[in-house]
VOGU-3710 file (C-alpha; in Angstrom, 3 decimals, decimal comma):
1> xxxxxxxxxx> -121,693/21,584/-28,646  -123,629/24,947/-27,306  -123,610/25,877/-23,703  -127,364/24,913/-22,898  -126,961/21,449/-21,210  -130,407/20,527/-21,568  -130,800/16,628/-22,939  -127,011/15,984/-22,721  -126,083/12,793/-21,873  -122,896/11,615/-20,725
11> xxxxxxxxxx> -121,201/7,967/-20,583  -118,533/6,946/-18,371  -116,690/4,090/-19,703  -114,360/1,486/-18,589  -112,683/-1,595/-20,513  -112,171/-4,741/-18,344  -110,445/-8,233/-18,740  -110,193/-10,469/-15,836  -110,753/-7,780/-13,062  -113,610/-9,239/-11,398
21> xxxxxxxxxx> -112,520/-8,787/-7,619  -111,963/-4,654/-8,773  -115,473/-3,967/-10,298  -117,722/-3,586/-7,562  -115,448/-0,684/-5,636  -114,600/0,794/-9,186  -118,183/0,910/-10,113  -118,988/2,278/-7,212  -116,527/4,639/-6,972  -117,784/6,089/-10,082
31> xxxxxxxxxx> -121,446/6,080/-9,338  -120,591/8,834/-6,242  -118,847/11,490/-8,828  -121,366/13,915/-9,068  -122,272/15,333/-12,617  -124,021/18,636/-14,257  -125,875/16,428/-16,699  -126,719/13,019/-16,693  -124,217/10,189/-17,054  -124,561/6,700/-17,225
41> xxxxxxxxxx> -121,860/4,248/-16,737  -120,595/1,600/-19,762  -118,640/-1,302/-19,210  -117,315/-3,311/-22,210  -115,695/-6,699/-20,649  -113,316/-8,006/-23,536  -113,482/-11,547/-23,685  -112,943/-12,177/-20,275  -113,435/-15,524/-18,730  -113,472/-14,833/-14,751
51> xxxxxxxxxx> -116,407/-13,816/-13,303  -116,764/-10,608/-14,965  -120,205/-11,217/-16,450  -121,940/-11,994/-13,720  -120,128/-9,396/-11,066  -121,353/-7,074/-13,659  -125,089/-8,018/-14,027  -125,307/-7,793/-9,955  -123,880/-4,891/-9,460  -125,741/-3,207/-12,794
61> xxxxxxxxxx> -129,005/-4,033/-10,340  -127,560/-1,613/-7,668  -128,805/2,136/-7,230  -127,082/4,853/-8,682  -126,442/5,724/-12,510  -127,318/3,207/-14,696  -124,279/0,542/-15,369  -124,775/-1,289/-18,957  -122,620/-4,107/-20,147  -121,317/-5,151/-23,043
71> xxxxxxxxxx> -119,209/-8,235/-24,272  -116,595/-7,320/-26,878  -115,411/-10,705/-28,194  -112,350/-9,700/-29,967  -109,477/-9,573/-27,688  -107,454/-6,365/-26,960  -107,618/-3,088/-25,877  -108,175/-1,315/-29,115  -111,254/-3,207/-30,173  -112,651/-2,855/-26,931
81> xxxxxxxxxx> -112,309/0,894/-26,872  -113,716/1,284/-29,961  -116,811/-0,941/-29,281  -117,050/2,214/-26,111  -117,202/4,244/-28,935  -119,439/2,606/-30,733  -121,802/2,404/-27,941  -121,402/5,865/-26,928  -122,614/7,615/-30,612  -125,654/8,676/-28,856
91> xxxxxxxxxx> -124,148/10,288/-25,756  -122,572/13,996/-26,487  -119,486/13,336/-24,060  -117,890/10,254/-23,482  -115,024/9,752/-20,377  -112,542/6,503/-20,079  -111,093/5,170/-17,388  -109,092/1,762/-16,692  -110,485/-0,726/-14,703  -107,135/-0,442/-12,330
101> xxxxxxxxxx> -108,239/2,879/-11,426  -110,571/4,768/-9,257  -112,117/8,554/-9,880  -111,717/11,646/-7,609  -114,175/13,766/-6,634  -114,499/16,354/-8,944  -113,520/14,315/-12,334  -116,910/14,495/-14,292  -117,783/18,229/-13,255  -114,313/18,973/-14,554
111> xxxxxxxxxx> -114,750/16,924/-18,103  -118,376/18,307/-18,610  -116,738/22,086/-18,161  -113,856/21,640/-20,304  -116,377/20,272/-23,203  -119,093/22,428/-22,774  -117,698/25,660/-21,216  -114,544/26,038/-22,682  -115,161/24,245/-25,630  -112,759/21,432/-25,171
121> xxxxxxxxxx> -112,715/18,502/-28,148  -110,748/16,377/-26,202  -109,863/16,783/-22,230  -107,985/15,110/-19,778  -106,057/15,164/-16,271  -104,377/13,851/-13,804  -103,205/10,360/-13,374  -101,764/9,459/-10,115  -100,171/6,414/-8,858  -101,513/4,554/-5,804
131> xxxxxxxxxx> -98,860/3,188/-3,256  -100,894/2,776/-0,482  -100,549/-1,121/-0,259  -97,482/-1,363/-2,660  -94,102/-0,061/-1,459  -92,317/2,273/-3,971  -88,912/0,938/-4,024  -85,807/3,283/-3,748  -85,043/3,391/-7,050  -87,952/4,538/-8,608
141> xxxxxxxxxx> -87,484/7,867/-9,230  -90,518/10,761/-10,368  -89,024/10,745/-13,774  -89,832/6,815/-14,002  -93,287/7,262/-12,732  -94,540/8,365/-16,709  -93,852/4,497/-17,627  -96,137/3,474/-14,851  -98,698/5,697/-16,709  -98,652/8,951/-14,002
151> xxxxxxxxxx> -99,126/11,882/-15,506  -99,050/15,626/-14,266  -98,773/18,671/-16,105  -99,054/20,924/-12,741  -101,968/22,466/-11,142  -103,173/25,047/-14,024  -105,275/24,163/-17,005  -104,138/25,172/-20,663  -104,548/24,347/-23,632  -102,262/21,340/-25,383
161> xxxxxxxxxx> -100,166/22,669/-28,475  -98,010/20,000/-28,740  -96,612/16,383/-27,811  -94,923/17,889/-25,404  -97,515/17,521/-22,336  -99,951/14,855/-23,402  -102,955/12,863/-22,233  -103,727/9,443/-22,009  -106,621/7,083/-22,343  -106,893/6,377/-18,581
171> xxxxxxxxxx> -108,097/9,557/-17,661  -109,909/11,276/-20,936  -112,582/12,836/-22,319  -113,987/13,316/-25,676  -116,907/15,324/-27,437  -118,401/12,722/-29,314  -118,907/14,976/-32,327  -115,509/14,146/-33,136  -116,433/10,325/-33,873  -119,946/10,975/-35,047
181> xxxxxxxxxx> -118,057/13,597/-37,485  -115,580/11,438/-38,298  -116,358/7,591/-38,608  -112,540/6,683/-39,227  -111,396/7,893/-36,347  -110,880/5,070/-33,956  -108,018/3,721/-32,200  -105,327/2,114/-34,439  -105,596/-1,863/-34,160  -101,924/-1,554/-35,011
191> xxxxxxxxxx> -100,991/-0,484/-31,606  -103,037/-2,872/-29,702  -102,488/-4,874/-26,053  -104,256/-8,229/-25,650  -105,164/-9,636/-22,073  -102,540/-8,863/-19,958  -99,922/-8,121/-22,100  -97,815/-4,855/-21,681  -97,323/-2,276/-24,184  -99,944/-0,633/-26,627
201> xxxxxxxxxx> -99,772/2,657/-27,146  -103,212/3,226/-29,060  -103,874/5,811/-27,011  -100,436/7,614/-28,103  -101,360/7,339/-31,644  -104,917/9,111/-30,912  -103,538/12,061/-29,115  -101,152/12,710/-32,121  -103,628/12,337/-34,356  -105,816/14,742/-32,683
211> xxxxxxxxxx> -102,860/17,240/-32,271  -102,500/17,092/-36,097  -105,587/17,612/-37,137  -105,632/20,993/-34,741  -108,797/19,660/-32,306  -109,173/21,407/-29,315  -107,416/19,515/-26,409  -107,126/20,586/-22,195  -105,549/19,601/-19,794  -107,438/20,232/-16,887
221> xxxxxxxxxx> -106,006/19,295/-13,368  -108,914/18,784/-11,367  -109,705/15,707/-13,299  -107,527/13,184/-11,231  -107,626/9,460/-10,686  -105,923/6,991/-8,597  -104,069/4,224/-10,426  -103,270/0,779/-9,085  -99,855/-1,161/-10,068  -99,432/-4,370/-9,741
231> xxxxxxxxxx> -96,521/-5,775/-7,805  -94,722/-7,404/-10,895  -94,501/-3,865/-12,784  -92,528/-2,188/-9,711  -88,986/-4,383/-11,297  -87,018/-2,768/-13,548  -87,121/-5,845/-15,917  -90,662/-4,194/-16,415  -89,012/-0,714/-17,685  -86,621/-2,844/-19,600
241> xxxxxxxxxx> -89,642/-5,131/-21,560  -91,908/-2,011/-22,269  -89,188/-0,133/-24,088  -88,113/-2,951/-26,083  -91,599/-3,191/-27,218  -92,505/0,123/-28,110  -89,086/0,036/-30,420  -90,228/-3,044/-31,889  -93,857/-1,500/-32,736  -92,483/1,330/-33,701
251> xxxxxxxxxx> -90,137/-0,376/-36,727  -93,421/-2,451/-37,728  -95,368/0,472/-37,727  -93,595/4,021/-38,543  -90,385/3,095/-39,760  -89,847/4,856/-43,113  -87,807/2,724/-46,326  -84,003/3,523/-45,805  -82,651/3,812/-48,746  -79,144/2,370/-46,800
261> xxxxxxxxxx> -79,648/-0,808/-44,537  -77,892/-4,295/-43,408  -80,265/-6,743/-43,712  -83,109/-4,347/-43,387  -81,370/-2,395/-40,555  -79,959/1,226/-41,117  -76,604/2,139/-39,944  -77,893/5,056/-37,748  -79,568/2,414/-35,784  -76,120/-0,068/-35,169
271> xxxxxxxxxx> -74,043/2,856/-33,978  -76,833/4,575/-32,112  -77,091/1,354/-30,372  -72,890/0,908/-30,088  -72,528/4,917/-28,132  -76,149/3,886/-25,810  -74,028/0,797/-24,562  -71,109/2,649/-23,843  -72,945/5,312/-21,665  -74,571/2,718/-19,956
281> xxxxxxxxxx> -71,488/1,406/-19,047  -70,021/4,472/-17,711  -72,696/5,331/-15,870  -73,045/1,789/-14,527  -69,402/2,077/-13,359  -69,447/5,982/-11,673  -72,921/5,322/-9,789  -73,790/1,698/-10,150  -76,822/2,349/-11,545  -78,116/2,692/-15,615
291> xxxxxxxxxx> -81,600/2,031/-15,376  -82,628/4,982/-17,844  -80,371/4,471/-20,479  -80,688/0,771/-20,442  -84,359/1,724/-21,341  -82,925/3,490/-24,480  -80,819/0,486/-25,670  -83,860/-1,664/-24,808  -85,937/0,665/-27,316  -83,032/0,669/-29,728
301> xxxxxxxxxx> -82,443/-3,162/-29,857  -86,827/-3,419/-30,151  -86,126/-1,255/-33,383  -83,116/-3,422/-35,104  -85,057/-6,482/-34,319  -88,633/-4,815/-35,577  -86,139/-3,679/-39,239  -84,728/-7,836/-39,230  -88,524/-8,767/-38,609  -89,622/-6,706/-41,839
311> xxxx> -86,230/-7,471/-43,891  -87,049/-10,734/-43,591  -90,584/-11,300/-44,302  -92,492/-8,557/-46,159
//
């Protein structure tokens, strides 16, 4: 993309399911972020069957940017990000957000200069988590905050070299060159979250696959939005659930063919799982508390059960 912003066009895109009560202040919210070109705003409701439709076709008939709608029938996350894209193949820039979220001043200004300026493929920011009508309980420390989707890299932008510091789907930009160049990049189906299930990680999968194939991603900190948790994900049975999950997807989906296993199962995985237990339970018994590495035997028991699930029927 060259430097002369003339006829750009951006779209600013959300995916929705059963979020009626939050679209009018998100929508809003995003019509006040001020923009070098012009944006409109894309919402792709997923199947949902609240009143998302017609909270939608009011508030598309409000002034500001131009909100259009469309109704992805297929049910998850992945196919309703890439009907966005899909949507989006005549804009040159297209941002996500999550319909639990709300934009900062300053997020689109940011995107557009990362893309256009500095020549950015792929850009994203800051992802904060709002507590201002949920208490954070005691035990939820920064370095738990990741699972809850925050993200912060500190207050400089670079350039992303590796997995290291990555960027996620609620708070990203893309050139759209990169799926008008590239029609078989989408998000993987295989990592997918339906309704209001937990999990995914399509958005994981994206950003390695975009680190591989060297594109040019940022980081830029002045791109920051405010994301809501519900009350059910501040328990640590949440932590717990989402780990086992991501182990689970991850045997169905990446695990190589072990040349030694135990009903599908390699032996790294049985004593891996045999020395997390044990430093749970030392740690449980010096500070009374485990929550961390009760994550990792969560992921590691996801994984044997993913290996059984294969073992036993493919």
């Amino acid at each position: 993309m060259d430097k002369n912003r003339s006829g750009r066009k951006l779209t600013f895109a959300f995916c929705t399911f059963n979020r009626a009560e939050r679209l009018p202040n998100l929508v809003a919210s995003m019509r006040m972020q001020t923009c070098p070109i012009p944006f409109e705003i894309l919402a792709i409701d997923n199947n949902s069957d609240d009143d998302t439709h017609s909270v939608l076709e009011r508030i598309s008939k409000l002034p500001g940017p131009k909100l259009r709608y469309a109704h992805e029938p297929n049910q998850g996350i992945v196919a309703a990000r890439n009907r966005a894209i899909a949507e989006s193949l005549d804009s040159d820039i297209l941002v996500f957000i999550d319909d639990d979220e709300l934009p900062q001043p300053g997020l689109l200004q940011a995107a557009v200069d990362a893309i256009i300026n500095e020549g950015a493929e792929c850009v994203g920011g800051r992802i904060d988590i709002d507590f201002r009508t949920l208490a954070r309980p005691n035990w939820l420390s920064d370095e738990l905050l990741g699972f809850l989707g925050a993200l912060d890299h500190g207050n400089s932008a670079f350039w992303i070299e590796d997995a290291s510091t990555p960027i996620w789907a609620g708070n990203i930009a893309y050139d759209m060159n990169l799926f008008r160049n590239t029609p078989e990049l989408r998000f993987d189906k295989r990592f997918d979250r339906k309704g209001k299930t937990i999990g995914g990680g399509e958005d994981v999968i994206m950003f390695n696959q975009l680190l591989k194939s060297k594109h040019k991603i940022r980081y830029r900190p002045d791109m920051v939005i405010l994301h809501a948790i519900e009350a059910w994900r501040l328990k640590k049975e949440y932590f717990i659930k989402i780990h086992y999950l991501a182990g689970y997807r991850c045997a169905l989906n990446d695990s190589p063919e072990y040349n030694r296993a135990i009903f599908g199962v390699p032996p790294f995985l049985i004593v891996q799982s045999i020395k997390q237990t044990y430093k749970w339970l030392m740690q449980l018994l010096k500070t009374g508390s485990g929550l961390r590495q009760a994550m990792n035997i969560s992921y590691t028991a996801g994984e044997i059960i993913g290996c059984l699930f294969i073992w036993k029927y493919e």
